[in-house]
N, C-alpha and C positions, 0 to 999 in steps of 0.2 A: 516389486517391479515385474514387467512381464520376462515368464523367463528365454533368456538366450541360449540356445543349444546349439554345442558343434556336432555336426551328424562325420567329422573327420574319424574313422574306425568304428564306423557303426556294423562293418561286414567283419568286424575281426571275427573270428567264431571262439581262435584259441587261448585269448589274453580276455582279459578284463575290461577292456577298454568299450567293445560293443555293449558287453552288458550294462555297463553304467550308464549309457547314453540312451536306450532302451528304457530303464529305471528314467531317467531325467525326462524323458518323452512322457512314460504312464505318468509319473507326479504332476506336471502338466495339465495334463487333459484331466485330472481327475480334481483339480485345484481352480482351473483357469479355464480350460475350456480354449486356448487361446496361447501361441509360443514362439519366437520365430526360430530361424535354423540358418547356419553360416557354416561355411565349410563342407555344403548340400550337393556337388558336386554339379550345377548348372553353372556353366558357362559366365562367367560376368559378361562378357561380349554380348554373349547372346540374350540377355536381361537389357544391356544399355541400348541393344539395336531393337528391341520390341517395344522400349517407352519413347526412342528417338521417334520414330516411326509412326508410331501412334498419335505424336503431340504431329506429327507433320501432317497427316493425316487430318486431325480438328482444325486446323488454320487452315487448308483449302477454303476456296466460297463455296457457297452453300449450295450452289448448285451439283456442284462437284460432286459432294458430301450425300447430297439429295437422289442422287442414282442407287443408291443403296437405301434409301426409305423402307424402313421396319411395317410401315404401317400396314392395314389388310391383315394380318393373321401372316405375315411371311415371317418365314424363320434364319432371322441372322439378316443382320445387316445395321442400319444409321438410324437412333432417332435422337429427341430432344423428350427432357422427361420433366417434368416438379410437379412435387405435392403442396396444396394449400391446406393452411392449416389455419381456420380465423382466415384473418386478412393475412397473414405469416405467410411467406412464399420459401417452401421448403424444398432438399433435395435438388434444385432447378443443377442441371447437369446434360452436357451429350454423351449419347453411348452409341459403342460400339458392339453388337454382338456375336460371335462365330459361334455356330455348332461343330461343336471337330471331333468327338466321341460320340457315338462307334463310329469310324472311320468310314462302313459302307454308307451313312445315311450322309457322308456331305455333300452340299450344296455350294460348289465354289462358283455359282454364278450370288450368292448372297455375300460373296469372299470380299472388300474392298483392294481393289489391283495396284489402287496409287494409293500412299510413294511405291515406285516398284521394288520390288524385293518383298513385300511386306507378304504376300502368302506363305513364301517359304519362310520366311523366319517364323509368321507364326505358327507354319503345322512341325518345325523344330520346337520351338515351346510348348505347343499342346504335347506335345511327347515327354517333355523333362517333367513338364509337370503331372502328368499322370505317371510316370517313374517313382518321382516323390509324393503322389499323394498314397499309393497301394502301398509302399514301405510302411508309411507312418501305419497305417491300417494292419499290415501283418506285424505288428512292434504290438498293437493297440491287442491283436486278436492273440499272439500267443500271450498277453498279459493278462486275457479271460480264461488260461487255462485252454484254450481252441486249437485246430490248425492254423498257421499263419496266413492259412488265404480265407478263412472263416467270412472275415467284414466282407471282403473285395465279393467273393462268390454270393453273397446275401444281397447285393446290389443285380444279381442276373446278369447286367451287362450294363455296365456304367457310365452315363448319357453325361460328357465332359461338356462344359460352355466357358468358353469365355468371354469376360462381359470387363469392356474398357472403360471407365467412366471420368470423365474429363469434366472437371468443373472452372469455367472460363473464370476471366476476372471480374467480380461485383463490385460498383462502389460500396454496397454494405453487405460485406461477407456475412454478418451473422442470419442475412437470409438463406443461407445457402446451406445451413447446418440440415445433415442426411436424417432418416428417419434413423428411430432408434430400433433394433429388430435381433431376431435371430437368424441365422442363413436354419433353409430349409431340406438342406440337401444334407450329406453324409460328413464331407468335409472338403473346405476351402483352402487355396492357396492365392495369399496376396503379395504384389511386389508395388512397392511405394516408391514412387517417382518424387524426388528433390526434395521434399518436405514430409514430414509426421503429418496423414490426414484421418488418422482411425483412433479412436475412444472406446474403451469398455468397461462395465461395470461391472463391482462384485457383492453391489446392495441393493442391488435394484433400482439402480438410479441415482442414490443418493449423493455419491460421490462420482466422478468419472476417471479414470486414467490414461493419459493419451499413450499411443504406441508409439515408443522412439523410433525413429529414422536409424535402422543401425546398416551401415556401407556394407551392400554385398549381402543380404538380409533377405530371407521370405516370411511372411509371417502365414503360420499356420491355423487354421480354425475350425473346429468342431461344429457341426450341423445338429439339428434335431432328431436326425436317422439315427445318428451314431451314438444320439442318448438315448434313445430306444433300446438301440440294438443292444446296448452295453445294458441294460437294467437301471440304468440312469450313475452309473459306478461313473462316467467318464460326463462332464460336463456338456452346454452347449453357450458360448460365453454371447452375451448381451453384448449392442454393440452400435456405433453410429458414425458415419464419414461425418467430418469435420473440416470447415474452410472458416480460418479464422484471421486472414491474414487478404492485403489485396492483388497475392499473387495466384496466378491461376495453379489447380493442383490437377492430377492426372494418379489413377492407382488402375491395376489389371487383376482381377479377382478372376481363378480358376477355379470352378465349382464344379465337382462331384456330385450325383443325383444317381440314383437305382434307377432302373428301367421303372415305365409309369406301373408297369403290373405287380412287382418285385413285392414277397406279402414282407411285413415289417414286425413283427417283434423281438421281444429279448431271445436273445440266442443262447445265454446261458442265468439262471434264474439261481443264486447261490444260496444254500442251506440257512437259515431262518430270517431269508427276504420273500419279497413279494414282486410278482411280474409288476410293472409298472403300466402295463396296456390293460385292459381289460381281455380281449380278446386282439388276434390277427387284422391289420388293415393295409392293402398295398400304399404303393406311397402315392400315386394319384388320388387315394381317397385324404390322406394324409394334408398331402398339398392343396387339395379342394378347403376343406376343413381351414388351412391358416390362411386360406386370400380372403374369406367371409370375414376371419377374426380382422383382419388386418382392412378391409373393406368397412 
């Protein structure tokens, strides 16, 4: 099963107790790729008023919704997405996008304003969760032998998004099942609203596992940056949204990304292994590179 960790005494320095949570983080990521975490010190309040908010947010009309149109190359705001596949209608889902890392590039005019409250609670959540995403990263970095800010500083200056993905209700849910993929960035933090809607594998496919709904729960997940950066020592777990049921589902995924320039290899290449890059590539080339594959 996927593992559950309580991050409660993870600052102990002088007991035992940090360290073994530390250890439960590295087995992890180096198994799975993929963990969640309870006892993370966010808010429940402030998790239940970011999914209320949000699902209040998709059931405005469309027009409402439509004042924040993504489309044009704008950064952050409202679309409507699916992939077809065959005649298969995949992914079909609305989103919502913020840019909220680094703080000086936002654009609160791509902010949605209604329901009101809804900016401040989310630039209070863009904060918890980039708290909790550089922990897990200095947990990850002094388990390479590193400084603890080794990952975080390898990103230059860490470009956070958050991206809301609301999947309405279908008469036939199984066209709604997500692509199956890897996140591209460093690492993810997702919060599941009412239902289990995420699956990963650990055969490539063969089997799937779906991620329980556990109350009060983030699940965490490993990017392709971060198995780079690691030598490939720490996983990047396979993975796909899943709507299998005729209730609408809704999840807030907080994603981590290196500045576009940030160069990308192993940072530490251990005694009779081999880099797994051939040579250095920033992550814009990186990211180029998996939209062709994925195109």
């Amino acid at each position: 099963e996927i593992p559950v960790i309580s991050l409660s005494g993870i600052n102990d320095v002088d007991g035992k107790r940090g360290e073994i949570i530390c250890r439960q983080i590295v087995e992890a990521c180096e198994n799975w790729g993929m963990f969640q975490v309870i006892d993370h010190g966010v808010d429940t309040n402030l998790m239940t008023d970011m999914t209320r908010l949000s699902r209040d947010f998709f059931v405005l009309p469309s027009e409402e919704k439509l004042r924040y149109d993504m489309s044009g190359g704008k950064e952050g705001g409202f679309s409507v997405s699916c992939h077809l596949q065959g005649e298969a209608m995949r992914d079909w889902r609305e989103v919502v996008m913020y840019s909220t890392y680094p703080v000086r590039k936002r654009d609160y005019s791509r902010w949605p304003n209604t329901p009101e409250g809804w900016v401040k609670v989310t630039e209070e959540f863009s904060d918890r969760m980039m708290g909790l995403s550089c922990k897990v990263l200095e947990v990850l970095s002094e388990a390479m032998g590193l400084e603890k800010g080794a990952l975080n500083k390898s990103c230059v200056d860490i470009d956070q998004k958050i991206i809301i993905n609301y999947f309405p209700e279908r008469p036939k849910p199984d066209l709604t099942l997500g692509m199956r993929h890897t996140d591209h960035g460093i690492i993810t933090v997702l919060l599941q609203d009412q239902v289990s809607c995420l699956q990963t594998t650990r055969d490539n496919g063969k089997t799937w596992i779906t991620v329980p709904l556990v109350e009060g729960a983030l699940v965490v997940n490993l990017g392709d940056i971060c198995h780079y950066l690691s030598n490939g020592r720490f996983i990047t777990s396979d993975h796909q949204a899943v709507v299998d049921s005729n209730a609408s589902r809704l999840f807030i995924n907080t994603f981590m990304f290196p500045a576009p320039d940030a160069p990308v290899y192993p940072l530490k290449v251990r005694e009779g292994e081999k880099a797994i890059m051939e040579e250095p590539l920033t992550f814009e080339e990186i990211s180029n590179r998996k939209m062709k594959d994925l195109i």
